[in-house]
N, CA, C and O atoms as a GROMACS GRO file, in nm:
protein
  232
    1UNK      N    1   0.714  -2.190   1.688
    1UNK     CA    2   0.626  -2.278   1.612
    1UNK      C    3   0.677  -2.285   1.468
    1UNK      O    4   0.696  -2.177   1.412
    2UNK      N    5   0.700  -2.391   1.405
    2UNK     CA    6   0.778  -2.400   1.257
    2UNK      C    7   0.610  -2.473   1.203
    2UNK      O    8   0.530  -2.551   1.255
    3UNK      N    9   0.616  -2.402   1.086
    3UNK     CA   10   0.460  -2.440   0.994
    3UNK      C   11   0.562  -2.630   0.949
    3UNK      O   12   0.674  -2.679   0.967
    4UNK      N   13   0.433  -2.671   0.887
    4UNK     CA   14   0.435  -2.829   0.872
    4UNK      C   15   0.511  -2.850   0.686
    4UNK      O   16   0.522  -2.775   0.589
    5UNK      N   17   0.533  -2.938   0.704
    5UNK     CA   18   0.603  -2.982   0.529
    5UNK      C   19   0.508  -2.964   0.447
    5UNK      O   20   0.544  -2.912   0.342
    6UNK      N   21   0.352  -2.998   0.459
    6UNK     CA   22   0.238  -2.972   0.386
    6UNK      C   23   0.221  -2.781   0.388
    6UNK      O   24   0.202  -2.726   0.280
    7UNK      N   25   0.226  -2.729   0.465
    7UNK     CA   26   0.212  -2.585   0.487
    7UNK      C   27   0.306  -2.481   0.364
    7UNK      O   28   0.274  -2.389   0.288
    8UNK      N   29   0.457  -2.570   0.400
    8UNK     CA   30   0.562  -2.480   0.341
    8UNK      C   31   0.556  -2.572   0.179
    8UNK      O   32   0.657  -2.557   0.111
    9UNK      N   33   0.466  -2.644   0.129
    9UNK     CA   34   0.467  -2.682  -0.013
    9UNK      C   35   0.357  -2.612  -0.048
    9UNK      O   36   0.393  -2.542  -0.143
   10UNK      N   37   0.243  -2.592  -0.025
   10UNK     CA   38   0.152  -2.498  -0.031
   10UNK      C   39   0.157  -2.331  -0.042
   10UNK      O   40   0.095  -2.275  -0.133
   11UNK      N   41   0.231  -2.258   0.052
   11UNK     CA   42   0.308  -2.164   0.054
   11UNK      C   43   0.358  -2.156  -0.067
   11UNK      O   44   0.299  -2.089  -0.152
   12UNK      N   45   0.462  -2.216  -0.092
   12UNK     CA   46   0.556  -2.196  -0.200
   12UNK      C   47   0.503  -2.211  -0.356
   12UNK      O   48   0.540  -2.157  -0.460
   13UNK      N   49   0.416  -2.292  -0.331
   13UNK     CA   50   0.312  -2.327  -0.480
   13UNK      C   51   0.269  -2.135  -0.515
   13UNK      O   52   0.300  -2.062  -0.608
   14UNK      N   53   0.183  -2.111  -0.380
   14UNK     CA   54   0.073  -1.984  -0.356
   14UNK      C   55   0.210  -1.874  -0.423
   14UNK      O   56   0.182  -1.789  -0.508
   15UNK      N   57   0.292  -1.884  -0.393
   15UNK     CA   58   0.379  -1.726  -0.391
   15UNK      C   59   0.457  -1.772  -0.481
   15UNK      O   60   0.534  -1.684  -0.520
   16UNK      N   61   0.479  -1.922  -0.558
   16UNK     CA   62   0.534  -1.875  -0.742
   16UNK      C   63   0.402  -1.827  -0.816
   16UNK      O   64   0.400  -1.733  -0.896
   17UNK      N   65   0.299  -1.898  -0.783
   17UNK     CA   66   0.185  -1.824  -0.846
   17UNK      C   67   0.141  -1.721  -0.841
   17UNK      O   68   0.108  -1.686  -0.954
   18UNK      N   69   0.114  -1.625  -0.745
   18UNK     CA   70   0.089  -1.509  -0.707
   18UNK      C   71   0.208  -1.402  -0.769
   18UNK      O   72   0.171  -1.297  -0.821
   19UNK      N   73   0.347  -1.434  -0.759
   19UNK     CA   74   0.458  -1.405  -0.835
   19UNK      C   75   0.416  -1.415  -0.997
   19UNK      O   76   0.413  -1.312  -1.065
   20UNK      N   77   0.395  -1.501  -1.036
   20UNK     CA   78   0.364  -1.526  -1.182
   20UNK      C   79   0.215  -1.390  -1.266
   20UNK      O   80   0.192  -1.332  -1.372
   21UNK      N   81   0.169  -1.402  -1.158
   21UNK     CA   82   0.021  -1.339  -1.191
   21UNK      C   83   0.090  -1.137  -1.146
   21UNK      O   84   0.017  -1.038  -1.139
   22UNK      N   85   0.230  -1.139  -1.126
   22UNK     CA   86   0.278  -0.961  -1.074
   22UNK      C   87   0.172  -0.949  -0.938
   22UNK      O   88   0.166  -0.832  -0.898
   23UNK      N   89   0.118  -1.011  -0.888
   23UNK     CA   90   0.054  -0.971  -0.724
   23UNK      C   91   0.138  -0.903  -0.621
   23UNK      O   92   0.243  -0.964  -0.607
   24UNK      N   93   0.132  -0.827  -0.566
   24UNK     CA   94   0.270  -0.836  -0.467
   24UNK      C   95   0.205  -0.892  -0.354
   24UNK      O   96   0.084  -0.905  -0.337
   25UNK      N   97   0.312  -0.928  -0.267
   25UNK     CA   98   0.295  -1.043  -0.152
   25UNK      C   99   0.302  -0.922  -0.036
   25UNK      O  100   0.411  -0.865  -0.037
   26UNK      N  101   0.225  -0.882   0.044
   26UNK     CA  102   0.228  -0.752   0.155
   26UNK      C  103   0.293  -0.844   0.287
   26UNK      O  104   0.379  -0.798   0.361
   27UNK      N  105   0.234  -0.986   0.302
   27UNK     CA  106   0.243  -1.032   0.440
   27UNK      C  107   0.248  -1.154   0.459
   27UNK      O  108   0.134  -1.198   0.475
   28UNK      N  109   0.351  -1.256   0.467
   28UNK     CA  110   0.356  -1.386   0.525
   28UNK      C  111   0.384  -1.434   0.700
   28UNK      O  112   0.498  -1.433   0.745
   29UNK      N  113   0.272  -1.472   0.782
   29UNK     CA  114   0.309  -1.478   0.893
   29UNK      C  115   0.242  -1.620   0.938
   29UNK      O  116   0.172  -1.678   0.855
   30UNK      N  117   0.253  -1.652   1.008
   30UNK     CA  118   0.237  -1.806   1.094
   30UNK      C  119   0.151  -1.721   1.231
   30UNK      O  120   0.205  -1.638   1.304
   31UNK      N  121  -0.002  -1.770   1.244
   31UNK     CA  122  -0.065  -1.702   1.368
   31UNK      C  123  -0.050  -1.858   1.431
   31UNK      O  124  -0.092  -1.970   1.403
   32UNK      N  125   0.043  -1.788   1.544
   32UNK     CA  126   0.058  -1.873   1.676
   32UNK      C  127  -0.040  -1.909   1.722
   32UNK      O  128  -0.021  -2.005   1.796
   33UNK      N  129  -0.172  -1.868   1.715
   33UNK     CA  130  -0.296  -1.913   1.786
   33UNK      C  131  -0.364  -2.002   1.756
   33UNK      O  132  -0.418  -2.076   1.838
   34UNK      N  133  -0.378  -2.016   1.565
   34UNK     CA  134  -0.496  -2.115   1.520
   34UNK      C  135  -0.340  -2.199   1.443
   34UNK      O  136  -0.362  -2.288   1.361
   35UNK      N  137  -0.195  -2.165   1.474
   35UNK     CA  138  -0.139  -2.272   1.376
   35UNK      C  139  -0.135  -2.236   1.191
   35UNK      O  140  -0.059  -2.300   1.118
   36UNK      N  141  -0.190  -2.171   1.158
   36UNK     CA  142  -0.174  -2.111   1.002
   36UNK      C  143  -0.134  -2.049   0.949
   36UNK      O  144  -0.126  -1.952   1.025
   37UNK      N  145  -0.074  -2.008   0.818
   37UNK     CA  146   0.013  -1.998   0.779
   37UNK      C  147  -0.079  -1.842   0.718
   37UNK      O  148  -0.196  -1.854   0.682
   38UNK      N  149  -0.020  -1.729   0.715
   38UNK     CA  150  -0.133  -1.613   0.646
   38UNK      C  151  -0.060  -1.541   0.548
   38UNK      O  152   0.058  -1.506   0.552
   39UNK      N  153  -0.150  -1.522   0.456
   39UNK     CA  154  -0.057  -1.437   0.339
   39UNK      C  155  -0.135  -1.302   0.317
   39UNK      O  156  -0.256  -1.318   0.303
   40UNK      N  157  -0.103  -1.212   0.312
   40UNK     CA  158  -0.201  -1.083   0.239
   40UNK      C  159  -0.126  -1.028   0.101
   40UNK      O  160  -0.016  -0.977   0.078
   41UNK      N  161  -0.257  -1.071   0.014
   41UNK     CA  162  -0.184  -1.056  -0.106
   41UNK      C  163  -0.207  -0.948  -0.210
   41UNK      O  164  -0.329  -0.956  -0.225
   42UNK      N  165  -0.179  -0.879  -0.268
   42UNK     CA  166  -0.219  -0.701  -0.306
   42UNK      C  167  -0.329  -0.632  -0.231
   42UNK      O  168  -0.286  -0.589  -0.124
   43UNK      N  169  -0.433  -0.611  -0.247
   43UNK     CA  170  -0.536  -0.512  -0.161
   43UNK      C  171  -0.625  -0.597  -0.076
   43UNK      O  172  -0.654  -0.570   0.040
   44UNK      N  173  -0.672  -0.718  -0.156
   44UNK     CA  174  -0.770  -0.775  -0.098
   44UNK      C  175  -0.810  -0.923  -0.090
   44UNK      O  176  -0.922  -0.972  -0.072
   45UNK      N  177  -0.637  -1.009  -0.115
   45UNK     CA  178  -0.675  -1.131  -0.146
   45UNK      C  179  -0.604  -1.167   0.010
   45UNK      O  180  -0.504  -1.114   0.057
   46UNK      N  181  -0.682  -1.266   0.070
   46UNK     CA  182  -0.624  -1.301   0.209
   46UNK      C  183  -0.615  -1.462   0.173
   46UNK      O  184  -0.714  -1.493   0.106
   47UNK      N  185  -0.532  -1.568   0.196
   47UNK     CA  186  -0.504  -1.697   0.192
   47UNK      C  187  -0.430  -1.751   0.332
   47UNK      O  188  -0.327  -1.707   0.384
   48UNK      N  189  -0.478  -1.813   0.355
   48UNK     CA  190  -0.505  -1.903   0.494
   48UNK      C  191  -0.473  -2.016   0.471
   48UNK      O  192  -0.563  -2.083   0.419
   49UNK      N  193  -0.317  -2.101   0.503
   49UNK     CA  194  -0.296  -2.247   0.514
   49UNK      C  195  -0.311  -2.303   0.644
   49UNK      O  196  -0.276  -2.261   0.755
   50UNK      N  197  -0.373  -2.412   0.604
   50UNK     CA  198  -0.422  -2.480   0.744
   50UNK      C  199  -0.297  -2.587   0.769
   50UNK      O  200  -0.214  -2.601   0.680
   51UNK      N  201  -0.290  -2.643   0.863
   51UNK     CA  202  -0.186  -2.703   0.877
   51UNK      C  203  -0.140  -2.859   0.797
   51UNK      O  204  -0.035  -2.924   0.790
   52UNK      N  205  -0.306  -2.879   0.733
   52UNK     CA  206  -0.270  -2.983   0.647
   52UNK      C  207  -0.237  -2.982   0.496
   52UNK      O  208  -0.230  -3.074   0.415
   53UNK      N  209  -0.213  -2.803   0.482
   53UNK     CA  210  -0.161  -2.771   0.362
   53UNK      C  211  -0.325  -2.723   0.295
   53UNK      O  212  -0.324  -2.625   0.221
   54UNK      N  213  -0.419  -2.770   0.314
   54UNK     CA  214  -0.516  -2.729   0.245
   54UNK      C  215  -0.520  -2.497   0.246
   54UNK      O  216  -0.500  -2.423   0.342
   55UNK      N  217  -0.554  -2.457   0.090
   55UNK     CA  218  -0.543  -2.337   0.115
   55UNK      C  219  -0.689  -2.282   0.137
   55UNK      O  220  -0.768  -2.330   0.057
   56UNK      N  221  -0.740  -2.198   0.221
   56UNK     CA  222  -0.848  -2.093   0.224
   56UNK      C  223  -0.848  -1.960   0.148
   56UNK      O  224  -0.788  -1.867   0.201
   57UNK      N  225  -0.896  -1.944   0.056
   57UNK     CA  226  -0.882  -1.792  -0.019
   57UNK      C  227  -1.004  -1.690   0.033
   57UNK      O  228  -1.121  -1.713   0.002
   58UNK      N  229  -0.966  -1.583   0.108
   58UNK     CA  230  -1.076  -1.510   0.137
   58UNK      C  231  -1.076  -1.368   0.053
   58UNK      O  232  -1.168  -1.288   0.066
   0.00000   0.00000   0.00000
């Protein structure tokens, strides 16, 4: 499964920013199940791209 052109501009926005702010990035993975793109970002920030690029911050 390859994430969408909207996914990987989103992504890349999330992790110069998260980069910018010293966050460290623990986990970038693509869940084969729902299609999204997942990031875990220092202890407790979780971000969720949906496939139309829109981001979820949990």
């Amino acid at each position: 499964m390859e994430p969408t052109v909207a996914q990987l501009r989103t992504l890349y926005r999330m992790l110069v920013g998260m980069s910018n702010m010293l966050r460290s990035i623990n986990l970038v993975r693509m869940d084969e199940r729902t299609k999204r793109l997942v990031m875990l970002v220092g202890e407790t920030i979780e971000i969720e791209i949906l496939s139309n690029g829109e981001a979820l911050i949990k």
